[in-house]
C-alpha positions as CSV (number, residue, x, y, z in Angstrom):
1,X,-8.4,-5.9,-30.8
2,X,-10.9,-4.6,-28.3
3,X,-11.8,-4.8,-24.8
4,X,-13.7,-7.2,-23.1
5,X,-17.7,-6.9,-23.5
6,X,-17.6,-6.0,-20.3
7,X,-16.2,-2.7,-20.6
8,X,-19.9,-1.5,-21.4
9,X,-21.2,-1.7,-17.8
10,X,-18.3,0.7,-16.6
11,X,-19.0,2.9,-19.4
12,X,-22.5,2.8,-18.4
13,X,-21.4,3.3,-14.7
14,X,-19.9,7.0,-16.2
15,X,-23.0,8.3,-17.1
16,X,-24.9,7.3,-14.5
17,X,-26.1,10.3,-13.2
18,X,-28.2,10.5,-16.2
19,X,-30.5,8.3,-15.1
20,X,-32.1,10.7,-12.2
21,X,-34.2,11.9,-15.1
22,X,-36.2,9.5,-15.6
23,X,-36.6,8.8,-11.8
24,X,-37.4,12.3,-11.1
25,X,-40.5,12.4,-13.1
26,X,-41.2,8.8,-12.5
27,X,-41.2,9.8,-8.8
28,X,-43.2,13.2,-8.8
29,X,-45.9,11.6,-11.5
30,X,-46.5,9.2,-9.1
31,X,-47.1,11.6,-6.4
32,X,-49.8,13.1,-8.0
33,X,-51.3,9.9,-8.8
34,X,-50.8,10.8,-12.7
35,X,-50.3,7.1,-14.2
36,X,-51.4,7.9,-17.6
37,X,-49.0,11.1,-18.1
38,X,-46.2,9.0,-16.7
39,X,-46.7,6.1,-19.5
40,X,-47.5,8.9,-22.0
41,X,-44.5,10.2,-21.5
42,X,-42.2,7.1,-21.2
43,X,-40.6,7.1,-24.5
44,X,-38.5,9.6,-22.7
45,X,-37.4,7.6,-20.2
46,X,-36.3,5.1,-22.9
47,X,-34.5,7.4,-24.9
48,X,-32.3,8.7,-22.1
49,X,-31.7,4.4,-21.4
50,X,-30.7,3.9,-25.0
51,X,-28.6,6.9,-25.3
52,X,-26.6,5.9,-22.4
53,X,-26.4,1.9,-23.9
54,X,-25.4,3.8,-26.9
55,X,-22.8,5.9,-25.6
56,X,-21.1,3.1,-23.7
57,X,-21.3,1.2,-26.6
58,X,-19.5,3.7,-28.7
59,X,-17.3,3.8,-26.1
60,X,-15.7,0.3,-26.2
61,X,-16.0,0.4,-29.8
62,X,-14.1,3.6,-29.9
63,X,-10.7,1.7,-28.2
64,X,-8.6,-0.3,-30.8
65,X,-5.2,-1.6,-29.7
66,X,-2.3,-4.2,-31.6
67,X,1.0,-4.9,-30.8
68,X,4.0,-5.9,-32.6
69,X,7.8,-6.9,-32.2
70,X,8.7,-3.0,-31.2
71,X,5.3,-1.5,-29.8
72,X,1.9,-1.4,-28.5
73,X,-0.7,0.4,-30.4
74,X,-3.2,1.9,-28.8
75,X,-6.5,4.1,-31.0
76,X,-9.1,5.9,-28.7
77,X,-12.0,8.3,-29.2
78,X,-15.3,9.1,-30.0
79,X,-15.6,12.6,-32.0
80,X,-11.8,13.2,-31.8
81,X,-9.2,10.3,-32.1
82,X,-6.0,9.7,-30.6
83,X,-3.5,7.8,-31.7
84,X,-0.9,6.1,-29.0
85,X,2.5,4.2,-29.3
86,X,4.4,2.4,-26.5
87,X,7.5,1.0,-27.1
88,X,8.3,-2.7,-25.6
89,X,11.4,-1.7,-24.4
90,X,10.3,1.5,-22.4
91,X,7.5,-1.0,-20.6
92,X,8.9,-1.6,-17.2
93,X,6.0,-3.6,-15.6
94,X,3.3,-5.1,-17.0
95,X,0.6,-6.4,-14.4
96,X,-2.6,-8.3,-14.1
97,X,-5.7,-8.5,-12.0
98,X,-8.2,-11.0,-11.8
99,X,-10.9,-10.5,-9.1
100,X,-13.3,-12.6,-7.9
101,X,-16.5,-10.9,-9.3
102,X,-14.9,-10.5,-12.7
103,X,-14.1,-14.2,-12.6
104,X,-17.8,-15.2,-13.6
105,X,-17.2,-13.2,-17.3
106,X,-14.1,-14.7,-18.1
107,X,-12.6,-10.6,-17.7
108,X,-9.1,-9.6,-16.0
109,X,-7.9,-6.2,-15.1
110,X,-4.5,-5.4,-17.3
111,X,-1.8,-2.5,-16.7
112,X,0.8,-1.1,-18.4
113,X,3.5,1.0,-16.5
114,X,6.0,3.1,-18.2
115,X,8.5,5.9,-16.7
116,X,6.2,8.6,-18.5
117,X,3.1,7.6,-16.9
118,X,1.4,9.2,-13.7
119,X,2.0,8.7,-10.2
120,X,-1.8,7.8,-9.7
121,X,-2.6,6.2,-13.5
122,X,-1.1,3.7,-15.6
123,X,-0.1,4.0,-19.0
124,X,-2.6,1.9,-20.4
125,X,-5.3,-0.2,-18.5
126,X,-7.8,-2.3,-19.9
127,X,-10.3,-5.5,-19.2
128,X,-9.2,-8.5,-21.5
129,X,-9.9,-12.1,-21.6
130,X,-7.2,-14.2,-19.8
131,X,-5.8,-15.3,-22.9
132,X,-4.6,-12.1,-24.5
133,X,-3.7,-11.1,-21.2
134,X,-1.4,-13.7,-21.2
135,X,0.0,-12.9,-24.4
136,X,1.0,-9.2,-23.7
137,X,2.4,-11.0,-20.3
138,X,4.3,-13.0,-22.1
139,X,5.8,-10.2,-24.6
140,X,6.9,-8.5,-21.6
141,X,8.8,-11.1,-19.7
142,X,8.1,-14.6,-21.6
143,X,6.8,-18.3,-20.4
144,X,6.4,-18.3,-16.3
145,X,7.7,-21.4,-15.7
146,X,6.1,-22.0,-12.1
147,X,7.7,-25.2,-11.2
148,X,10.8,-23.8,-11.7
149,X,9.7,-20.9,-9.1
150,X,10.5,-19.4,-5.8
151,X,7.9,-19.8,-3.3
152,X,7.8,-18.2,0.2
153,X,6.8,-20.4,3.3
154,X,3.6,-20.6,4.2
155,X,4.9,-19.5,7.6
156,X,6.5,-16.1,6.4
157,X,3.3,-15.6,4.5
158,X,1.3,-15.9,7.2
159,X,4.2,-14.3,9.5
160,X,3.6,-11.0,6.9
161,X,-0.6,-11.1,7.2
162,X,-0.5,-11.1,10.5
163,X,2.5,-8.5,11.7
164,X,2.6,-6.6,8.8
165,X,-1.2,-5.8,8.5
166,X,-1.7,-2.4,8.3
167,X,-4.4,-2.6,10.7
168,X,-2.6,-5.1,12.8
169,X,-1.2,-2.6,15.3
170,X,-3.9,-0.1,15.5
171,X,-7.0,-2.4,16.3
172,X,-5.3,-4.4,19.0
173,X,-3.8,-1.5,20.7
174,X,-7.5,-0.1,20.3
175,X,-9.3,-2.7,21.4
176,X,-7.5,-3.0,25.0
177,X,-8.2,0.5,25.2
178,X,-11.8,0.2,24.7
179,X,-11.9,-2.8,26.7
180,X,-9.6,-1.0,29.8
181,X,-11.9,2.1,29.4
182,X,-15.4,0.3,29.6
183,X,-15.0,-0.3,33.1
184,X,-15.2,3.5,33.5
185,X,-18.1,4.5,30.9
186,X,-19.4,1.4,29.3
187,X,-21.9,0.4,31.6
188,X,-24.3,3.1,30.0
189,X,-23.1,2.9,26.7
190,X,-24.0,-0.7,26.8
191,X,-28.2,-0.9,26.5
192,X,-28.2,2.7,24.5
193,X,-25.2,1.2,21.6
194,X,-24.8,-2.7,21.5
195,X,-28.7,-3.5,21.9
196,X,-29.2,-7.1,20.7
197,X,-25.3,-7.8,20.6
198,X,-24.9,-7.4,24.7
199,X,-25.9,-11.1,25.0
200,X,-23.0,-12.1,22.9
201,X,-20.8,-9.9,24.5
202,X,-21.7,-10.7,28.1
203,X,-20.8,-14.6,27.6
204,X,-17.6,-13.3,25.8
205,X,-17.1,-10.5,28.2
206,X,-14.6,-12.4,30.5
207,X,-15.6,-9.9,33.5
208,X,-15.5,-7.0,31.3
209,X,-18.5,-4.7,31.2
210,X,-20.5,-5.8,27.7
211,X,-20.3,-3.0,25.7
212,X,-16.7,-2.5,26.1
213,X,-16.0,-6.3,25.0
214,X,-18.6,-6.0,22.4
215,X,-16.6,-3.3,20.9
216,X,-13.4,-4.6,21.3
217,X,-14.6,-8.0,19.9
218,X,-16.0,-6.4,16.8
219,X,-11.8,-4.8,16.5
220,X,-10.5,-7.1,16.6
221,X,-13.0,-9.2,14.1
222,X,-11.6,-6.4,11.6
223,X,-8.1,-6.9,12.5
224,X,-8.9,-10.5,11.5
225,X,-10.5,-9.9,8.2
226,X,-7.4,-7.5,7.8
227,X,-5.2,-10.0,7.9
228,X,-7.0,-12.9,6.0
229,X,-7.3,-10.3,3.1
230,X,-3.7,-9.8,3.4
231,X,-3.5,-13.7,3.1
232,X,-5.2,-14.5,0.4
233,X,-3.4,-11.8,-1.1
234,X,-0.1,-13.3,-0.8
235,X,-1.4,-17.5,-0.9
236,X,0.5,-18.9,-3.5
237,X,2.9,-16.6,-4.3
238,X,5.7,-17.6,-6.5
239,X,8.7,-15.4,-7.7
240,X,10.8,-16.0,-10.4
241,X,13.2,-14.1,-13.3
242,X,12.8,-15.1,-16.7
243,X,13.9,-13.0,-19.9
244,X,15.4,-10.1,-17.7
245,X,12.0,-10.0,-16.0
246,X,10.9,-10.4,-12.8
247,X,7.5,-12.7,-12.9
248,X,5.4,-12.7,-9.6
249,X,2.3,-14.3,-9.0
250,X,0.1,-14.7,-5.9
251,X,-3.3,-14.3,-4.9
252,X,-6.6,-17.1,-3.9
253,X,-9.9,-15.5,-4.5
254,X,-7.9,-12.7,-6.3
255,X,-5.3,-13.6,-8.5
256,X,-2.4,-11.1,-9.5
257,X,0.6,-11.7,-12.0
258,X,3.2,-9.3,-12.7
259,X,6.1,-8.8,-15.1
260,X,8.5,-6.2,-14.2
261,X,11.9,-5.5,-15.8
262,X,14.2,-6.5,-14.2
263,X,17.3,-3.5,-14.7
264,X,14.7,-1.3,-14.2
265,X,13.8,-2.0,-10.7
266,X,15.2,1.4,-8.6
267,X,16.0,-0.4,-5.4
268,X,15.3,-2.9,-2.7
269,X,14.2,-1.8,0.7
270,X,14.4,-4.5,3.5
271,X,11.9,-2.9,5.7
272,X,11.7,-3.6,9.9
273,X,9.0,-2.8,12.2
274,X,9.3,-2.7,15.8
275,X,7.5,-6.0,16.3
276,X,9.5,-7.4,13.6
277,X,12.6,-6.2,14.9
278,X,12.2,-7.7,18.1
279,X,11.0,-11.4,16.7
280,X,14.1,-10.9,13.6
281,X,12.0,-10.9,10.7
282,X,12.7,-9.0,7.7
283,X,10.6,-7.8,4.6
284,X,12.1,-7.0,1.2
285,X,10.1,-4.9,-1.1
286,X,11.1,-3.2,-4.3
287,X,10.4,0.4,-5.9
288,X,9.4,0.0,-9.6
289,X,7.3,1.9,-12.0
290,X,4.2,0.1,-11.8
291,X,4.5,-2.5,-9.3
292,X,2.4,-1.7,-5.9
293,X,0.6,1.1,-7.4
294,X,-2.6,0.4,-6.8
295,X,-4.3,-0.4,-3.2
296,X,-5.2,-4.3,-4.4
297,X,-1.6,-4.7,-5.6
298,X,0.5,-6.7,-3.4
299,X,3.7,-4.5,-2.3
300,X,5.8,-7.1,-0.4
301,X,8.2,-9.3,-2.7
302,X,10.1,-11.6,-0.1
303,X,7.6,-12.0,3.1
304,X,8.4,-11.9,6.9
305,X,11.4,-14.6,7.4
306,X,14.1,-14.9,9.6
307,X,17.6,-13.9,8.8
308,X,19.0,-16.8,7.5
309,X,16.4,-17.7,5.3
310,X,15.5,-13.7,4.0
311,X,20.1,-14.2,3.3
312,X,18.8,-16.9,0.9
313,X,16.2,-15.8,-0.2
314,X,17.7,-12.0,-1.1
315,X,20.8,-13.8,-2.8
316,X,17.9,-15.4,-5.0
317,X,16.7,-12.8,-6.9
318,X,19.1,-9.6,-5.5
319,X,22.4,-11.0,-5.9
320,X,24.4,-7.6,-6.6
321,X,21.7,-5.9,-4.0
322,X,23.6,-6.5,-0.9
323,X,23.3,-4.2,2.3
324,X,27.0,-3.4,3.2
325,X,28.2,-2.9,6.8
326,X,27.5,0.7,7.7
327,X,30.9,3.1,7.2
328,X,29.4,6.6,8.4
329,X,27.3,6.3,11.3
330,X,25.5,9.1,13.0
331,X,27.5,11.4,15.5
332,X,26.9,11.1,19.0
333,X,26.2,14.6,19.3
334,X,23.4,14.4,17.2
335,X,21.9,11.7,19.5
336,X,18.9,14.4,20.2
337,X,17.7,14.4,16.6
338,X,16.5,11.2,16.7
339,X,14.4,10.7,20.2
340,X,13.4,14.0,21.2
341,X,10.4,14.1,18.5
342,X,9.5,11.2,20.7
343,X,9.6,12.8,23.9
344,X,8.5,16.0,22.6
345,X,5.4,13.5,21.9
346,X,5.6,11.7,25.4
347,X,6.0,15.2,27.1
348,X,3.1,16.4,25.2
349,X,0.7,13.8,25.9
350,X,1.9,14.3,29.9
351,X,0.9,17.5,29.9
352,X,-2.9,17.0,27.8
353,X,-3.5,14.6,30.4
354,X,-2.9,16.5,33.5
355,X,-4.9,19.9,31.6
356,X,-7.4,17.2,31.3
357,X,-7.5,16.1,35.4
358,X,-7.7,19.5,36.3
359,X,-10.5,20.6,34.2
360,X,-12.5,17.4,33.8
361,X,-13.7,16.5,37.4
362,X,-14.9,13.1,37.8
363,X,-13.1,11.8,34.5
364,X,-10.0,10.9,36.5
365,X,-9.3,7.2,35.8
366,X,-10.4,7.4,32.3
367,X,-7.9,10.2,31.8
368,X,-5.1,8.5,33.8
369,X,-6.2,5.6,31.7
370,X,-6.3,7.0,28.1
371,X,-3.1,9.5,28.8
372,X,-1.4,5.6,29.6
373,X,-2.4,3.8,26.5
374,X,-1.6,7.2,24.0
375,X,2.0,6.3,25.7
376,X,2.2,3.1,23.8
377,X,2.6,4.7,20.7
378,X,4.6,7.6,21.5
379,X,7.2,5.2,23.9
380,X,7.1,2.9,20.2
381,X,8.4,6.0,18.4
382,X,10.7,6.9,20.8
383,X,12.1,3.1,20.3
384,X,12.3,2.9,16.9
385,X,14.1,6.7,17.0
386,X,16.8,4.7,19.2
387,X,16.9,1.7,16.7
388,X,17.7,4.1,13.9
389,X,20.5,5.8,16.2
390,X,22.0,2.4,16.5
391,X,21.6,1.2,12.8
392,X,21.3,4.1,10.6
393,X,24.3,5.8,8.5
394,X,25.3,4.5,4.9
395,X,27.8,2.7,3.1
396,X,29.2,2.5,-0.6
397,X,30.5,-0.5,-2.4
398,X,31.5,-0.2,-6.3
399,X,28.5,1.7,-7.5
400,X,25.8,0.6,-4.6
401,X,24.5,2.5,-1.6
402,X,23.6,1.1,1.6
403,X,20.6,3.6,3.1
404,X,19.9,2.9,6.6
405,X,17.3,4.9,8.6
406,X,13.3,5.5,9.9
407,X,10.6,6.9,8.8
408,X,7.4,6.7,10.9
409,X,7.1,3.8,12.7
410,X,9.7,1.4,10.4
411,X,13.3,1.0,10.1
412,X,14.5,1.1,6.5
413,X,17.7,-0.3,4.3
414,X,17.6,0.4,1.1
415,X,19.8,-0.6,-1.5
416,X,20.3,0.9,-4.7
417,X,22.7,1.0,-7.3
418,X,24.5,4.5,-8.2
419,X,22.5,5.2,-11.6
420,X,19.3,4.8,-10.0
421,X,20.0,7.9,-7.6
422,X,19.5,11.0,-9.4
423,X,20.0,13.7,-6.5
424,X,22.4,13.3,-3.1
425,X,22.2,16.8,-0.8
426,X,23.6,17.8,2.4
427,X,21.1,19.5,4.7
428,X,22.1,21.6,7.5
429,X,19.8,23.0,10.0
430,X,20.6,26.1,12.7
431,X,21.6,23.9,15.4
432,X,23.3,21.8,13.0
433,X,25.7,24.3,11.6
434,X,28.2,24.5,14.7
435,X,28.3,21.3,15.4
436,X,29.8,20.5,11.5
437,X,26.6,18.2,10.7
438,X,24.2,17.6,8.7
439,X,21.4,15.5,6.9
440,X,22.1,13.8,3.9
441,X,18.9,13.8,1.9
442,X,19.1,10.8,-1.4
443,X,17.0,10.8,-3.9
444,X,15.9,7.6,-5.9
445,X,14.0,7.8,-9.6
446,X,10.8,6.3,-9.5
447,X,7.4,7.6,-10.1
448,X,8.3,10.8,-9.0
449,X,11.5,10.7,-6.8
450,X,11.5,9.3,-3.6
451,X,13.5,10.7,-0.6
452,X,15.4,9.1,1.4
453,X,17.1,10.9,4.8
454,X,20.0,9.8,7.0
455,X,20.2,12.4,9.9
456,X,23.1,13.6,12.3
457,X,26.4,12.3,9.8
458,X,29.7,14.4,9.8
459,X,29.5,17.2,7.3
460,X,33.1,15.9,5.9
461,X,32.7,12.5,5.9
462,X,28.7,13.1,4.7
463,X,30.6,14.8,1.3
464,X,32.5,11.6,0.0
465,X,29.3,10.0,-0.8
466,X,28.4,13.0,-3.0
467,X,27.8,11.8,-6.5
């Protein structure tokens, strides 16, 4: 079998710098006023067009593939040929991607994910109609019986587009401060910038000066395309295991189905932000060879829900996966560790502001002003370094771990089984060293190995949980 038709265009899209040729001499033929050279001439031009039709049909031609019981075949090449096998069994997520503009020509985006691919590129990725992508979908993890499926509430799924929008944080907090700060500087900025828009903005403005609303009105429009891309992202999502797969499926305008094996899932991370903390929502995702790789993927398998209903849902599809009560917590010695990168932070933005008063005259209540708003982010640090004091250490039950700690601006627990962890270390710093600690570092097989590090534990206690 081949690809889909429409393979051609992207192979035509590779060569495309090919075409300056004939725009070049198009372009200085026409300068001179030289019309009868140029159309003397054109059987160049569409030479250089048919040799890159040509190529990019040669191209799709040149990729064969054919599966069986046991493996996936896979022929590629122009001049020189290579020949490709995957096994079946060595498949750990298969995953497919219909967008909206590929919709018209019947074409869907299809990956294959193995443990030897890249960290960047899958294994195999092709356009297919729908109906063989369903097939190979279907040798990976069997039927999808939706109405026997798992789906998340439209109220977690709106819960996750709107707190767990990457942008979500970041455009509010910016537009206050453009808002705050345009009582200071926007009055100028306003008929030089905004132009036509000031109108708008001044009936919108609320008191504010109208380039500073204008600005924090367009912010917040992104933070609100942000999130409805998020949404339609997760709309009618349905989870369910079938065949030792996981089968997931969401998506409006762009639809996305995956199959992902289910013994080979690495772990499950029930991730916390502040904001989510506070409310007491919860987010599961899962690390897997394959399965969030790609920007458009969606990364979140159980939505924002409260903890009653994540318990459920959890027990649902993770029933061996459960986070165990913590039984080495961090020292109270090593209580520094975890907030003074935060006040180093706080401390540091203290001391740019007050450089800034004393050499910027006449900037003093926009440097008061901005020094108080790059607090918010430092003073959420410093928070979330106290939540991990409070929550983080780890746990062992049978043969799985209980990880809990931060990274950034989240508060992890991630739950793996023993065989998915392929290195544990103890890490001791200067400071560390008389005081009998240490970090343990963990780290999980995925694509590439991801690291996982619980800070200030008991050097004794910390080497039980070697493997």
């Amino acid at each position: 079998m081949r690809a889909h038709p429409i393979t051609i265009v992207g192979n035509l899209w590779r060569v495309r710098y090919l075409i300056v040729i004939p725009v070049l001499r198009g372009f200085f033929l026409a300068l001179g006023g030289n019309l009868t050279d140029w159309a003397r001439g054109s059987w160049l031009d569409i030479m250089i067009l048919l040799g890159m039709l040509g190529f990019a049909v040669l191209r799709w031609r040149g990729v064969l593939f054919l599966w069986d019981e046991k493996l996936l075949h896979i022929r590629s090449g122009l001049i020189f040929s290579a020949d490709a096998a995957i096994p079946w069994k060595k498949v750990v997520t298969v995953s497919v991607y219909e967008s909206f503009y590929l919709r018209p020509f019947r074409a869907v985006r299809l990956r294959l994910d193995t443990l030897g691919g890249s960290a960047r590129e899958s294994n195999f990725s092709i356009l297919l109609d729908p109906e063989t992508a369903g097939l190979l979908l279907e040798k990976h993890g069997g039927k999808f019986p939706r109405e026997k499926s798992f789906a998340p509430s439209k109220r977690s799924i709106l819960g996750q587009s709107l707190l767990n929008s990457n942008s979500f944080a970041g455009i509010v907090f910016a537009a206050a401060f453009i808002s705050q700060s345009g009582q200071l500087i926007g009055q100028g900025l306003a008929g030089e910038v905004i132009g036509a828009f000031e109108e708008v903005a001044r009936a919108l403005a609320f008191g504010l000066p109208p380039a500073a609303a204008a600005i924090a009105i367009l912010l917040l429009a992104g933070w609100a395309v942000s999130s409805l891309l998020e949404l339609d992202r997760y709309s009618d999502m349905m989870i369910n295991i079938e065949n030792g797969a996981l089968r997931i499926s969401a998506g409006l305008l762009t639809k996305r189905e995956y199959s992902v094996a289910y013994g080979k899932i690495g772990y499950v991370n029930i991730r916390q932000s502040l904001i989510t903390k506070l409310l007491g929502l919860y987010s599961l995702y899962i690390s897997a060879v394959g399965y969030a790789k790609q920007k458009e993927d969606i990364s979140c398998l159980i939505p924002a829900e409260s903890g009653e209903a994540f318990e459920r849902s959890r027990l649902r599809f993770f029933p061996r996966l459960a986070p165990a009560p913590r039984t080495l917590a961090p020292e109270k010695k090593g209580a520094a560790r975890f907030v003074m990168p935060a006040v180093y932070f706080c401390l540091g933005i203290i001391l740019i502001t007050l450089l800034a008063l004393w050499r910027a005259e006449g900037w003093g209540r926009f440097i008061i002003f901005a020094g108080a708003m790059a607090m918010v982010p430092a003073l959420c640090f410093l928070a979330v370094g106290v939540a991990d004091y409070r929550t983080g250490g780890i746990s062992k039950e049978d043969d799985v771990y209980t990880l809990r700690y931060s990274k950034g601006f989240y508060l992890h627990t991630v739950v793996a089984r023993a065989d998915k962890i392929v290195q544990v270390e103890l890490n001791q710093s200067i400071f560390q060293r008389g005081k009998n600690m240490c970090d343990l570092i963990v780290h999980t097989r995925c694509e590439g190995r991801r690291r996982h590090r619980l800070r200030s534990l008991d050097m004794r206690e910390a080497r039980k949980y070697l493997l």
